[in-house]
C-alpha positions in Angstrom: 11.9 -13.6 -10.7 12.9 -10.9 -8.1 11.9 -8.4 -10.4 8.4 -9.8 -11.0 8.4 -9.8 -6.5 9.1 -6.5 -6.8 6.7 -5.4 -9.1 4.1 -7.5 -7.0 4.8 -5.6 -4.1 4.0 -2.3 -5.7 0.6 -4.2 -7.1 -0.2 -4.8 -3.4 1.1 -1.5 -1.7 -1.2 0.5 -4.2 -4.0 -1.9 -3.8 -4.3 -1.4 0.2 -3.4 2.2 -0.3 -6.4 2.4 -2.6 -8.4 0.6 0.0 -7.7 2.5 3.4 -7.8 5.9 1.7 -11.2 5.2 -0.2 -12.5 3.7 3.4 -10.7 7.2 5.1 -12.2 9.0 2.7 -15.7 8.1 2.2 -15.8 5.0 5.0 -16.3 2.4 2.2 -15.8 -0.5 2.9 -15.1 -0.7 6.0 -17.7 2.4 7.3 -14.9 3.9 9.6 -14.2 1.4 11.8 -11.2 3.0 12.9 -9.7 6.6 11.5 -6.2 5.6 13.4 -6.1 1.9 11.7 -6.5 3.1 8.5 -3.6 6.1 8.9 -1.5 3.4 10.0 -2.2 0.7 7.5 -1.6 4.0 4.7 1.7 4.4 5.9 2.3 0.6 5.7 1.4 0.7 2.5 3.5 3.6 1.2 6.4 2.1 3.1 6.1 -1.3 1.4 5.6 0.6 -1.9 9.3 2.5 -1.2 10.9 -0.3 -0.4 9.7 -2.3 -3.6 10.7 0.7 -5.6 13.9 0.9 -4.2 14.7 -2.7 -4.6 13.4 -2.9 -8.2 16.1 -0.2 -8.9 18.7 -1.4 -7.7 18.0 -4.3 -10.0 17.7 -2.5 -13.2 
């Protein structure tokens, strides 16, 4: 079970990256709301994605 966590983590940590680097990128879907927000929420995202990584190593 901590393994499948893990791998759910990375799921979600690519999904938003996707998301705030499409809406960076070409303001869809959120048209831009905020260039700052979306840097942030990036970051978040790769951070989450790291530590999931990390963890699901350490498993193996």
């Amino acid at each position: 079970m901590p393994k499948a966590l893990c791998l759910l983590g990375m799921m979600v940590a690519i999904l938003i990256a996707i998301l705030f680097i499409a809406d960076l990128a070409a303001g869809v879907p959120f048209q831009k709301a905020s260039i700052l927000m979306d840097i942030a929420l990036i970051v978040c995202a790769l951070m989450l994605g790291a530590i999931s990584w990390f963890t699901f190593k350490e498993q193996a």
